[in-house]
C-alpha positions in Angstrom: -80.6 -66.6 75.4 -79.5 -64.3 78.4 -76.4 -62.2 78.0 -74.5 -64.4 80.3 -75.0 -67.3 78.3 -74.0 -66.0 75.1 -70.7 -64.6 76.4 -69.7 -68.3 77.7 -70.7 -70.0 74.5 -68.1 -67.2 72.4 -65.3 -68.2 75.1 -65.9 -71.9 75.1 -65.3 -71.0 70.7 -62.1 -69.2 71.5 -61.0 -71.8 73.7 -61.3 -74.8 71.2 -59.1 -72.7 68.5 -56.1 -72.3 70.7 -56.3 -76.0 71.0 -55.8 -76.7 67.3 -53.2 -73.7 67.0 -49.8 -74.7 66.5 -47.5 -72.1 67.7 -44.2 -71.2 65.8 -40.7 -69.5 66.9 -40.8 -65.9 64.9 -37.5 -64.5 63.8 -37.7 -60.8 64.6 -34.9 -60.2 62.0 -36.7 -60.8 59.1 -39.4 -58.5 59.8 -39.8 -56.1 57.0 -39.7 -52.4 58.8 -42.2 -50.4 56.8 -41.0 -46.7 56.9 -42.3 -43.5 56.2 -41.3 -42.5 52.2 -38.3 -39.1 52.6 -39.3 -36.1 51.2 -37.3 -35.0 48.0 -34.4 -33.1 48.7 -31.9 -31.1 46.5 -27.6 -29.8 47.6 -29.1 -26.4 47.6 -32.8 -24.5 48.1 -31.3 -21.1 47.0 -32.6 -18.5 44.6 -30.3 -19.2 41.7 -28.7 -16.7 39.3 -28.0 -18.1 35.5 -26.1 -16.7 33.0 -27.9 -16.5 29.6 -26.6 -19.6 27.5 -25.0 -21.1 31.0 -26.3 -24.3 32.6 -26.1 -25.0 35.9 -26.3 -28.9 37.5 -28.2 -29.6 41.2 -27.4 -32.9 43.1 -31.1 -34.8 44.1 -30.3 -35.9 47.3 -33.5 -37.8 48.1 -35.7 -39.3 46.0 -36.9 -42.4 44.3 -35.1 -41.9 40.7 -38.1 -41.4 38.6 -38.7 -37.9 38.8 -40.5 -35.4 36.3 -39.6 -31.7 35.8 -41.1 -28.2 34.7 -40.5 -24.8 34.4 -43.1 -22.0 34.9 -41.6 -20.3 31.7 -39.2 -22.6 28.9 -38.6 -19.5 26.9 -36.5 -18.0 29.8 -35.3 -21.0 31.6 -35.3 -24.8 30.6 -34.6 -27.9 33.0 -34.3 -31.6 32.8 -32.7 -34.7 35.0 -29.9 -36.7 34.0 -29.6 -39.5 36.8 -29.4 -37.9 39.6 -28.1 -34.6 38.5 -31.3 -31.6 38.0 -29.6 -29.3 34.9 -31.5 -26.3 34.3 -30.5 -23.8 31.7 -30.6 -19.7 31.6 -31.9 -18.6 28.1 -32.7 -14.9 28.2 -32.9 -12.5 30.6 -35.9 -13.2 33.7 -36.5 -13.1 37.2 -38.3 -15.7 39.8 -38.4 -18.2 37.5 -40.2 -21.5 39.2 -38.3 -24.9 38.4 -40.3 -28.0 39.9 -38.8 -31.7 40.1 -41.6 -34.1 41.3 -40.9 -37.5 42.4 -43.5 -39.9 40.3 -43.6 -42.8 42.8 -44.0 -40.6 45.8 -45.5 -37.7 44.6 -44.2 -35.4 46.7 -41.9 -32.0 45.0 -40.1 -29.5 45.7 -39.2 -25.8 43.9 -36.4 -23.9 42.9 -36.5 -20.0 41.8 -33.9 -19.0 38.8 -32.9 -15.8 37.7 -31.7 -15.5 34.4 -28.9 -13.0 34.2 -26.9 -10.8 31.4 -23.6 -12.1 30.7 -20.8 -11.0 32.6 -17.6 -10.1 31.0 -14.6 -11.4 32.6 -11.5 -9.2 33.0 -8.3 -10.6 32.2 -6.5 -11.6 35.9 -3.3 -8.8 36.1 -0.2 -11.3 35.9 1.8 -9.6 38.8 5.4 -7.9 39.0 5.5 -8.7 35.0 7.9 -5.9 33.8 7.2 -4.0 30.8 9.0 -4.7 27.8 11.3 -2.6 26.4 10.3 -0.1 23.5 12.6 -1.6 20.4 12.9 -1.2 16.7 14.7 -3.0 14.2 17.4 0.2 13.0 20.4 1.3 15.3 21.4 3.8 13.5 20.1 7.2 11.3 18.3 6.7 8.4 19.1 7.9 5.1 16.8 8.4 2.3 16.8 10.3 -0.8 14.2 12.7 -1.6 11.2 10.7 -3.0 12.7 7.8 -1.4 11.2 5.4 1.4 11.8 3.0 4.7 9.6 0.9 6.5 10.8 0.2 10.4 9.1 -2.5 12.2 9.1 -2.3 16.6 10.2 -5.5 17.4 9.0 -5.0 20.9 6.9 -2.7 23.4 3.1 -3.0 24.5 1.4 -3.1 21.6 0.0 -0.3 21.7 1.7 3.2 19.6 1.8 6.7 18.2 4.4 8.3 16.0 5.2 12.1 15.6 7.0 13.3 12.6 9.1 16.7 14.2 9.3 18.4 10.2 6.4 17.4 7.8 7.5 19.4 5.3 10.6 17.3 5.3 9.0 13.4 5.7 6.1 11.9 6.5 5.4 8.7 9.1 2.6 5.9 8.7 2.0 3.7 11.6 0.6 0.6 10.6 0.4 -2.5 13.0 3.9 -2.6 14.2 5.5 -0.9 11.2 6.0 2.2 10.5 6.2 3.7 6.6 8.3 6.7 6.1 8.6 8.6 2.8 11.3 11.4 2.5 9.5 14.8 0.8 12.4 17.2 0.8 16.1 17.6 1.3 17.6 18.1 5.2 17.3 16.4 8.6 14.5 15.7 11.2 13.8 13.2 13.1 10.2 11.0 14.1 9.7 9.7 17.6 7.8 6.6 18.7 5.8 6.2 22.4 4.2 3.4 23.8 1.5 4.8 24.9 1.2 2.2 27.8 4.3 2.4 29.3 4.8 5.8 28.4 8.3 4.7 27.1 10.0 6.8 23.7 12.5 6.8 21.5 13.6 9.0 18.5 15.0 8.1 15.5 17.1 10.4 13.1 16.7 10.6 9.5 18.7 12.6 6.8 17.7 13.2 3.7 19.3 14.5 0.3 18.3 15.3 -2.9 17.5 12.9 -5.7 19.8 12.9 -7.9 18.7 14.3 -11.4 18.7 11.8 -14.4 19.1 14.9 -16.9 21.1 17.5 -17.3 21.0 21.0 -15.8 21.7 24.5 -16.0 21.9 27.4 -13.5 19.9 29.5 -15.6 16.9 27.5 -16.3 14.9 30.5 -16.3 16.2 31.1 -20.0 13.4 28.4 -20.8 10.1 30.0 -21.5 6.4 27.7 -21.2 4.8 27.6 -24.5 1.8 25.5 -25.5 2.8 23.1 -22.5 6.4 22.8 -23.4 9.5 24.8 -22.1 11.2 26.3 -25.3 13.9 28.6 -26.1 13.5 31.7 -28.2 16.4 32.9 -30.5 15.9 35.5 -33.0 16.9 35.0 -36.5 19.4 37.1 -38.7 16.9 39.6 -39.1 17.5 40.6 -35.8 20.5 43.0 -36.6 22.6 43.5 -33.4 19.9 41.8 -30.9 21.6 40.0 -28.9 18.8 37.3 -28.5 20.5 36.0 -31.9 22.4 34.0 -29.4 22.0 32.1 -26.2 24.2 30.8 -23.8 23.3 28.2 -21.1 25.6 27.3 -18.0 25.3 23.5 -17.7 26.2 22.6 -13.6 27.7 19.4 -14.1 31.4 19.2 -15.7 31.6 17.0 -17.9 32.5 15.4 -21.5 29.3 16.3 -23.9 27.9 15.6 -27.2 25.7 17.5 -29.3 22.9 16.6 -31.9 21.2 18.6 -33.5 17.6 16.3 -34.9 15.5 19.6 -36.3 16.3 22.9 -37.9 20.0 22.8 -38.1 19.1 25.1 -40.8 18.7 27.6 -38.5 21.1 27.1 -35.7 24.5 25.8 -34.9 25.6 25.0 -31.3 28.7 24.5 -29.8 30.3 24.0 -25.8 33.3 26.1 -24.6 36.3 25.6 -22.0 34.0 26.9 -19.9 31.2 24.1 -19.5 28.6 26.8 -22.2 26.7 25.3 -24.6 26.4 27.8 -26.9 23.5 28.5 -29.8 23.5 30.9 -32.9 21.3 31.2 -35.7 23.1 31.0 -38.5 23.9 34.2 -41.0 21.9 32.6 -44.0 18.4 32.4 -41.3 15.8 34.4 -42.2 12.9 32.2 -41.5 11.3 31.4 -37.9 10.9 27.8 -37.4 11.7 25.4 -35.0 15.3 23.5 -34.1 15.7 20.2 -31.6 18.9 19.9 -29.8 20.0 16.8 -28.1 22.8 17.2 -25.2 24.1 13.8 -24.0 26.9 13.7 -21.1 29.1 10.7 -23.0 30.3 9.6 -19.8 26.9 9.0 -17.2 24.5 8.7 -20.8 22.4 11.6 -18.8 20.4 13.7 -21.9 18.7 16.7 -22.3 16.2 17.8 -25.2 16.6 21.5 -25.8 13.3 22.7 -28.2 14.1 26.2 -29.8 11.9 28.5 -31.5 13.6 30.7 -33.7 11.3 34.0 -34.5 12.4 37.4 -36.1 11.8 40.3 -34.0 10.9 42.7 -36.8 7.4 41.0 -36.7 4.8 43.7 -36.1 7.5 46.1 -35.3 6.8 48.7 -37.2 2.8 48.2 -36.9 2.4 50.1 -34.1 0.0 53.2 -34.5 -0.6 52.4 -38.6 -3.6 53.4 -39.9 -5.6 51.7 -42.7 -8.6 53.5 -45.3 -10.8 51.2 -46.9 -13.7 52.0 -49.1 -17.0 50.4 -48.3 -16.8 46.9 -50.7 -13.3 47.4 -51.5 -9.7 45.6 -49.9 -6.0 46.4 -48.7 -3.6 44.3 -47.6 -1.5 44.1 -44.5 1.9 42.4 -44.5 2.7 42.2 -41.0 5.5 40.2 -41.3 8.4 39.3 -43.2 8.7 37.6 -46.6 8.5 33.9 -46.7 7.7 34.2 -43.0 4.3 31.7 -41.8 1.5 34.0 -40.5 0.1 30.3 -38.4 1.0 32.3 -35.0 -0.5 35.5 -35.6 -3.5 35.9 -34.4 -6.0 38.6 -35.8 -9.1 40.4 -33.7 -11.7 43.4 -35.4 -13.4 44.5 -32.8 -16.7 45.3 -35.6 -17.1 42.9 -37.4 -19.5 44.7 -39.0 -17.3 47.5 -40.3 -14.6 45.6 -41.5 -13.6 41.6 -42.1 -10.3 39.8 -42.8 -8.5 37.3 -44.5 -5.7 35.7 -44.5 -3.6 35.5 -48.1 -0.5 33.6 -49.2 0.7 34.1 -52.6 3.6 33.1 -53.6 6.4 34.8 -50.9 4.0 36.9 -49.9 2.3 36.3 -46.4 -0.1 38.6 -44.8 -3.8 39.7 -44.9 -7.0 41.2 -47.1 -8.6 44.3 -44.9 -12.2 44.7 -46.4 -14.6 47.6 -45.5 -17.9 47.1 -45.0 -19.7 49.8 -44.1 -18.4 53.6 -43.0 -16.9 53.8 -39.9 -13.5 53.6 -37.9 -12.6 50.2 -35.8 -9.8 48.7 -34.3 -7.7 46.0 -35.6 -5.4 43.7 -32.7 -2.7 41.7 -34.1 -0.9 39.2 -31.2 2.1 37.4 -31.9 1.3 34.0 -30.4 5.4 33.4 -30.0 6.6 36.8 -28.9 3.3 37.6 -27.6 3.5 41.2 -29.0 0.7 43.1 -29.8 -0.1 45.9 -32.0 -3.2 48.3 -33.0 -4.4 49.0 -36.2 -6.6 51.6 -37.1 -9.2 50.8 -40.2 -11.4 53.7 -41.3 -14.1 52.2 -43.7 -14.9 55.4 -46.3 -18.6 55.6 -47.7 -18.6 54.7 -51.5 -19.7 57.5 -53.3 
């Protein structure tokens, strides 16, 4: 079959389909347009900087709602979709940071770079024209304290922030605590502490006066008549051996006037007391005293029940009086005696040094009124002997020669 031929037989074909073809109206309307699929879009394609523990959320503008994300490093930054929204969140400090959100039906993606930033620390916004407030406390007036004595003052308004000065420490002292301030009075007079506010530069000062606490026992002007003994402050009268010493009497000059009582609780053998027109107490061992001992005294003011205990020591002055420059001989292995004080008088406070021991020893011996000490030689040679009153705190030198035993 020639060329010719074959092309009629394919049109005579074509031909006999139209004729069984039956053609329709088409509704252009309802023709499905099939479109090109949008690329996945995001409200912004800026480098973004994060806060660390912030989040931040990114609108997905274009897309098919089924999307998938990832983050080229979860341990600085994390990210995940919520409907529409892309949240991503800063965890510690990074840079360039690649979030990806991919769209599973299309396929296609698109990128984000986060930074992940320190913290920033937000000043408080400066309320404006607000006036400061006025440096207050809560007193109006001086304060006054006794010495010992305290006051707390609060400031009841001001900035917040203080310092205090104290203008005499030797006279108070000032605590600043919060907004209260603690003051404690030390000695008797007047200063005064001041207060700034150290914002507003404001001050104010406050006065304070202070006098002395008042004693809950009775005085005297001459307290110095009191001597410290073994940890106590004592007076010292002698007794009648005294002869014309005046120390057989004392006389103390109470300060207060007043209506007083007198008790004497120890050793009124030994003195008697009395107060004159004159506001004196008055004490005097007694003629029949020829011991030393002790005496307690008792002064009570009847009217404001203020007391004083008065402790005397009553000592006789010829103690180691005449011991001064004696000398003492002692044969090797025998003794003498020393008597250093009088009869019937305790030796307890005397105190008794050789300086060799090895020459001579000592004793003490009581028998019967006799009080005093055994001397003993021990080998030949001269020593000294110290004898110290513990009361009167005399002392004397003896001089012991030790004689060879022949």
């Amino acid at each position: 079959m020639n060329k010719v031929s074959y092309a009629s037989l394919i049109l005579s074909l074509l031909c006999s389909c139209v004729d069984n073809v039956t053609l329709r109206e088409v509704n252009l309307d309802k023709v499905v347009k099939l479109s090109k699929p949008k690329a996945i879009a995001l409200s912004t394609s800026k480098n973004i900087n994060l806060e660390i523990g912030k989040t931040t959320s990114i609108t997905i503008l274009n897309g098919s709602g089924a999307y998938e994300v990832s983050s080229s490093n979860n341990n600085i930054a994390t990210a995940k979709t919520k409907g529409n929204k892309l949240i991503i969140k800063g965890l510690k400090i990074g840079q360039n940071i690649n979030i990806t959100l991919t769209d599973k039906k299309t396929n296609k993606d698109t990128k984000l770079k986060i930074s992940v930033i320190k913290t920033k620390t937000q000043q408080p916004k400066p309320i404006p024209n607000e006036k400061p407030k006025k440096l207050k406390v809560n007193v109006n007036n001086d304060i006054n304290l006794t010495v010992g004595g305290q006051k707390t003052i609060t400031i009841t308004s001001g900035s917040g922030a203080y310092k205090v000065n104290t203008n005499d420490l030797s006279k108070v002292s000032a605590t600043l605590r919060g907004n209260n301030i603690n003051i404690t009075a030390i000695s008797d007079g007047a200063t005064y502490i001041s207060i700034t506010d150290t914002k507003t530069k404001q001050q104010l000062s406050i006065n304070i006066k202070i006098a002395k606490a008042e004693s809950n026992t009775i005085e005297f002007y001459n307290e110095n008549s009191f001597i410290e003994y073994q940890g106590e402050k004592e007076i010292r009268v002698y007794n009648t051996n005294s002869g014309d010493f005046e120390e057989k009497q004392k006389i103390l000059l109470i300060k207060e006037a007043g209506n007083y009582d007198i008790k004497i609780t120890k050793g009124d053998e030994f003195i008697n007391a009395k107060i004159n027109n004159k506001n004196q107490l008055i004490i005097n061992t007694k003629e029949s005293s020829n011991g030393v001992g002790e005496a307690i005294l008792i002064l009570t003011d009847k009217k404001t029940k203020k007391e004083r205990k008065i402790k005397l020591r009553i000592i006789d002055p010829s103690v180691l009086r005449g011991m001064s420059g004696a000398k003492i001989e002692v044969t090797e292995g025998e003794t003498s005696d020393i008597q250093p004080i009088a009869t019937n008088q305790n030796t307890d406070h005397i105190n008794i040094n050789i300086k060799d021991p090895k020459i001579a020893s000592y004793k003490r011996q009581i028998k019967g009124d006799y009080h005093g000490f055994v001397i003993k030689g021990l080998k030949a040679g001269t020593t000294k002997i110290i004898l110290w009153d513990g009361v009167t705190e005399e002392k004397r030198e003896i001089i012991v020669k030790a004689n060879t035993n022949k």
